[in-house]
N, C-alpha and C positions, 0 to 999 in steps of 0.2 A: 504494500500500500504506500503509495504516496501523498504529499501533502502540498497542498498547492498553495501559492503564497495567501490568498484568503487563509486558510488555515492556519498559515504560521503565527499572521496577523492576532487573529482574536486566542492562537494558545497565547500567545507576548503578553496578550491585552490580560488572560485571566492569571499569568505570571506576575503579573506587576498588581494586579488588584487582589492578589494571595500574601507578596512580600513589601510588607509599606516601607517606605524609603523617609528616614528622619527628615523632621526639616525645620524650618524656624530658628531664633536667631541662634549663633553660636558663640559669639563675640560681640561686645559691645565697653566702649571706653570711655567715659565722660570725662571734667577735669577732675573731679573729686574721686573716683573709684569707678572700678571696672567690671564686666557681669562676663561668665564664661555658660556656658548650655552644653552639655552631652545629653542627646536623645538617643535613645536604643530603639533597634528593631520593635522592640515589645510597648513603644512607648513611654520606657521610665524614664524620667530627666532626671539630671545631676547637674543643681546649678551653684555658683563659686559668684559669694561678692566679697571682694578685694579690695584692698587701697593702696594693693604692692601693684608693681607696673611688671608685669608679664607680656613676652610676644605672644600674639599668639598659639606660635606652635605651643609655648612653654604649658600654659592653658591647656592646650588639648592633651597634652602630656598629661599633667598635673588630673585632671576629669578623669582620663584614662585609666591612670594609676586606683585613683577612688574607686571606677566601677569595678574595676579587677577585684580592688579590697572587698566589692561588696557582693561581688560574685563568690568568691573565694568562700569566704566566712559568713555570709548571711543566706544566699540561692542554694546551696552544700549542706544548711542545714536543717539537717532532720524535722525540728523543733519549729520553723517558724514558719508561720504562713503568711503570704502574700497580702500585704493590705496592712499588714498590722502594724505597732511601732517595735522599732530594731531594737530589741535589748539580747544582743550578742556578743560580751565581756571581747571575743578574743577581735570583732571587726572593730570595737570602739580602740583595741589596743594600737591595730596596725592604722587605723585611719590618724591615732593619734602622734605615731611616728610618717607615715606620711608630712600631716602636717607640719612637725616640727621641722621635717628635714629641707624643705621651703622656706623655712621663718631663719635661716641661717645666714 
């Protein structure tokens, strides 16, 4: 069987309206302090307000680093579910060395 570009067209179309693509803002700087956004696949944002001056990339870095922390030790665990508030000892540990290792 083949698939003629008609086909291809609407599997794309029901590809792309299966896998939502983040969007909205990512970065933003004013003179007083800065706003950083990580949206996930799933729609969780991870948002950063600062009044340290980061490049961007550093930002996306720094998000990065968090979601991981929060994948790692919060999404892994057993215990929590979705929606709730995070009381998971060992993610406040490494969110908190995260942090500090920025504040240097």
């Amino acid at each position: 069987m083949t698939m003629n570009s008609k086909d291809k067209t609407s599997n794309n179309n029901a590809t792309q309206a299966i896998v939502p693509k983040p969007n909205g803002i990512k970065h933003m700087q004013t003179s007083s302090f800065q706003v950083g956004c990580l949206s996930t696949l799933t729609n969780m944002k991870f948002v950063i307000f600062t009044i340290n001056e980061f490049s961007v990339n550093e930002m996306e870095i720094l998000l990065t680093k968090i979601y991981e922390c929060y994948f790692e030790y919060v999404l892994k665990n057993p215990f929590y579910e979705i929606e709730m508030p995070i009381r998971v000892q060992l993610f406040d540990e490494q969110l908190q060395l995260i942090v500090n290792g920025i504040n240097r």
